[in-house]
C-alpha positions as CSV (number, residue, x, y, z in Angstrom):
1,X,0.0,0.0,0.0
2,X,1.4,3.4,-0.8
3,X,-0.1,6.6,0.7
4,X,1.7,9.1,-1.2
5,X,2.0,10.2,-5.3
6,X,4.2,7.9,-6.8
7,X,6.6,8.7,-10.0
8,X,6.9,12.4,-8.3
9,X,9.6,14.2,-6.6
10,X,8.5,14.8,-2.5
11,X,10.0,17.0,0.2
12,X,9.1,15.4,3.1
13,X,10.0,18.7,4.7
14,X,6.9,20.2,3.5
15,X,4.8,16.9,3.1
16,X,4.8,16.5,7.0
17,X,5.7,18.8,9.8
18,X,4.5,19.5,14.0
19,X,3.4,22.6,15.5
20,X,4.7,23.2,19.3
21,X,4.4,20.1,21.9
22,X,3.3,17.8,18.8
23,X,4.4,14.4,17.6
24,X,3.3,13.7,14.1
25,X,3.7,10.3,12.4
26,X,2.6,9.2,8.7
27,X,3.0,5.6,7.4
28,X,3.8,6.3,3.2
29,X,4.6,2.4,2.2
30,X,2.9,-0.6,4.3
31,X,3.6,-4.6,3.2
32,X,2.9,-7.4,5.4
33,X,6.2,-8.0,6.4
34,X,7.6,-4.3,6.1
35,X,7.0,-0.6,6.3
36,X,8.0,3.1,6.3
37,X,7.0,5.7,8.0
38,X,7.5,9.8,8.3
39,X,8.3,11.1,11.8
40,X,8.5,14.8,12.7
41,X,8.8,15.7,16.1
42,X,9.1,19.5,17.7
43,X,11.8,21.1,19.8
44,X,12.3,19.0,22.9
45,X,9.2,16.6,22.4
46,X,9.9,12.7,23.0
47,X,9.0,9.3,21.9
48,X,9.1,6.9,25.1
49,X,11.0,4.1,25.8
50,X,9.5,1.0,23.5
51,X,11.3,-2.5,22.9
52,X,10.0,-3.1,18.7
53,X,10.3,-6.9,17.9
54,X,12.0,-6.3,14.8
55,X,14.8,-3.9,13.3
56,X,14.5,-0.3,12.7
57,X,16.4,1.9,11.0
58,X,16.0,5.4,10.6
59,X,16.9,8.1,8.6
60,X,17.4,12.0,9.2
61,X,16.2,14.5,7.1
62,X,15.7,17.7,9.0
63,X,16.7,18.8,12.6
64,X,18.9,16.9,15.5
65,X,17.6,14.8,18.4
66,X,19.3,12.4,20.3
67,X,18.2,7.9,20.4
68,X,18.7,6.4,23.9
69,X,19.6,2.9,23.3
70,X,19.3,0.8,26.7
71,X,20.6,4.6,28.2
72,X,23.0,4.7,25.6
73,X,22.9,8.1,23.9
74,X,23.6,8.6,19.8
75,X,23.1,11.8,18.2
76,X,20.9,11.6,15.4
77,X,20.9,15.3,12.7
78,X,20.8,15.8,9.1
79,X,21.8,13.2,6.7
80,X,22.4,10.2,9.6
81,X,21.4,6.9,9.8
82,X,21.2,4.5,12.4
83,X,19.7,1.3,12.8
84,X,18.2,-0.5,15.8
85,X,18.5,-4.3,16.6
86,X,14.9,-6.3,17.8
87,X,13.8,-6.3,21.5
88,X,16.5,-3.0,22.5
89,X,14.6,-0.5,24.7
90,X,15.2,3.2,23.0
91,X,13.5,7.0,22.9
92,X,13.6,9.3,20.6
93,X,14.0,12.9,21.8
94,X,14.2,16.1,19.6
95,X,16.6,19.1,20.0
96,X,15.2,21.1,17.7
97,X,12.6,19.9,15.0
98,X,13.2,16.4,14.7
99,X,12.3,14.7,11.2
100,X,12.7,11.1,10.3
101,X,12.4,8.2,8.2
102,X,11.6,5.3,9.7
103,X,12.0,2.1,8.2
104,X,10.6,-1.1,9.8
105,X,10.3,-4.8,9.8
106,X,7.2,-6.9,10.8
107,X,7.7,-10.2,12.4
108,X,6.4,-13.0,10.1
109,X,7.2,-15.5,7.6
110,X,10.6,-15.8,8.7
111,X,11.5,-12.7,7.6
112,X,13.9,-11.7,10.0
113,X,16.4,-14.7,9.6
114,X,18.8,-12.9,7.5
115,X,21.9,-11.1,8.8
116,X,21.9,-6.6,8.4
117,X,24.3,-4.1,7.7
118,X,26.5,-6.5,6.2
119,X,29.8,-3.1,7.1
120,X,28.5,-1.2,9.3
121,X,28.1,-0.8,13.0
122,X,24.8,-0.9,14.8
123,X,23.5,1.8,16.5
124,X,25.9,4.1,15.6
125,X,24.7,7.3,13.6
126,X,26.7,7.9,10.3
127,X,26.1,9.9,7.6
128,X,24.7,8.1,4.3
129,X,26.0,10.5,1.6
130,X,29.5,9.6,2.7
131,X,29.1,5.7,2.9
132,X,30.1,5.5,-1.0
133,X,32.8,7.2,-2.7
134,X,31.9,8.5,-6.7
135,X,34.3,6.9,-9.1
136,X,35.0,8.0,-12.8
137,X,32.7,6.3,-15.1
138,X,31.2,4.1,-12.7
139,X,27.8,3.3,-10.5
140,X,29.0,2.0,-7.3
141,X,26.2,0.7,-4.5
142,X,26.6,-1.2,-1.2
143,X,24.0,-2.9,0.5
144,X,23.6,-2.0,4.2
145,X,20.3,-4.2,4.7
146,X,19.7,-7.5,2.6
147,X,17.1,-9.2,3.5
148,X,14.2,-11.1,1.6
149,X,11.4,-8.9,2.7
150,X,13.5,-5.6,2.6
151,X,16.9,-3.9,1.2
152,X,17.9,-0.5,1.9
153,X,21.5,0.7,-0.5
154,X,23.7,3.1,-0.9
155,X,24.3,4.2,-4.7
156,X,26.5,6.6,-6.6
157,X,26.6,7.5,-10.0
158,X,29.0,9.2,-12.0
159,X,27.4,11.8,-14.4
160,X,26.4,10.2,-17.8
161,X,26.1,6.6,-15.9
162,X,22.7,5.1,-15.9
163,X,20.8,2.1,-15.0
164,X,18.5,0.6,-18.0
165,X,15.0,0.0,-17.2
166,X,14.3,-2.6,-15.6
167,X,11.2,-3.8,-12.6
168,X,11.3,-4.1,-9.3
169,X,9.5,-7.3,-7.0
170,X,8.1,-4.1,-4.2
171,X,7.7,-0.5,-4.0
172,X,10.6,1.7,-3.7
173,X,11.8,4.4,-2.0
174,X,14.6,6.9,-3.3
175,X,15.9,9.8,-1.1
176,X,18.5,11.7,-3.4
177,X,21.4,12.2,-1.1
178,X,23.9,14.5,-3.5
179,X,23.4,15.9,-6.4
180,X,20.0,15.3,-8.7
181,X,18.8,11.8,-10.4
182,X,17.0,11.9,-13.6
183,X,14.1,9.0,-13.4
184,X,12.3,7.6,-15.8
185,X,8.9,5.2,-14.4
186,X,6.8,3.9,-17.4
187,X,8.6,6.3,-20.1
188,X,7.4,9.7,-18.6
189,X,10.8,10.9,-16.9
190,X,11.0,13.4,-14.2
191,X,14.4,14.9,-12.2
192,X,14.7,14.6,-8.0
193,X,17.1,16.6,-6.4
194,X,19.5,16.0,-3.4
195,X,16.4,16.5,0.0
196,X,13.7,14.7,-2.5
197,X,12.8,11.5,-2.0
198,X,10.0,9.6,-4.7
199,X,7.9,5.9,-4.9
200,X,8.7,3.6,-7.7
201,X,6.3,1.6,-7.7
202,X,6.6,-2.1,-8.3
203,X,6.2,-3.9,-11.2
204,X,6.5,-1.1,-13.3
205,X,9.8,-0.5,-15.8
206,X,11.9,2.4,-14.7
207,X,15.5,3.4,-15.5
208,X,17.9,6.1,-13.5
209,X,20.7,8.4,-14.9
210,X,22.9,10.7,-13.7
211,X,22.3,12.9,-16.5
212,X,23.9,16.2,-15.8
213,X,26.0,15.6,-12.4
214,X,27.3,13.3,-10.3
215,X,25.0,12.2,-7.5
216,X,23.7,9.3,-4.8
217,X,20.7,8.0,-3.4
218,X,19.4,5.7,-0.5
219,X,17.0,3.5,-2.1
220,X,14.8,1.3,0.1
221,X,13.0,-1.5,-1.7
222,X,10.0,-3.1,0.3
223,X,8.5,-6.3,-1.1
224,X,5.5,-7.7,-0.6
């Protein structure tokens, strides 16, 4: 299920947002075994202690905040990612206004069997855009989730590189970290730029390029 315009660019920024002593939440992709979900919280607002049964991972778009993980603090801001391992107590405070994406696994069908963040450290914030390199002539992507129900990578394309079209088994997020993408779902193209994110929707032939720069995206696939 997707809640939001696919084949369009988005700024979450102005698609979701919380007035003074608010916590707003807003679930944009929903499959049975995964999801994702918008979070912005205002200056000094909290989400409690809660122990989730399955990973989550979350992403930084706007503002800082700090993650308590079993009383361990990590400071989340702009551009950082961090993931959270099954049955780990943590809160979520902001600093200033906090917004997030949220990515998150459902327990079922043995979908949590397979190993995450293949290089990286858990629960440790990092910054996404700096996770791959760009190289001359070349696409480069690393995984940091593989699983069968979800994969969330790290890709970066050197301008005049592309990826033919081609379909993908679940709905996809892209969050343009650097630069701008040129898209094209079902032949109509259309150009998101470093803050946009935008649904490919499965099923449905699309094809990326780096057609006037350089530049890198997250892209979180979520199948059914």
């Amino acid at each position: 299920m997707v809640k939001i315009e696919v084949a369009k660019p988005i700024n979450f920024n102005e698609l979701i947002t919380s007035k003074e002593a608010e916590v707003v939440s807003m679930r944009i992709l929903n499959q049975s075994n995964s999801y994702i979900s918008l979070f912005s919280l205002a200056k000094d607002e909290k989400i409690t202690a809660e122990a989730m049964l399955g990973n989550r991972y979350y992403y930084c778009f706007n503002g800082n905040g700090e993650i308590f993980i079993e009383n361990n603090k990590k400071v989340i801001s702009n551009g950082d990612f961090l993931e959270i391992t099954a049955n780990h107590n943590y809160s979520i405070e902001a600093r200033d206004n906090l917004k997030l994406i949220e990515i998150g696994e459902k327990i079922g069908e043995g979908n949590m069997e397979n190993k995450t963040l293949k290089m990286l450290e858990s629960a440790s914030a990092f910054n996404l855009a700096e996770v791959v390199e760009y190289q001359e002539g070349k696409i480069v992507s690393k995984n940091l989730v593989a699983k069968p129900n979800l994969v969330m990578t790290i890709m970066s394309f050197w301008k005049g590189e592309s990826l033919d079209p081609h379909k993908a088994p679940g709905d996809a997020l892209v969050t343009v970290l650097d630069g701008e993408g040129k898209y094209c779902v079902d032949g109509k193209p259309f150009v998101v730029k470093k803050g946009e994110s935008a649904v490919l929707p499965a099923n449905i032939p699309h094809a990326v390029e780096a057609e006037t720069e350089n530049f890198k995206m997250l892209l979180i696939l979520v199948k059914e």
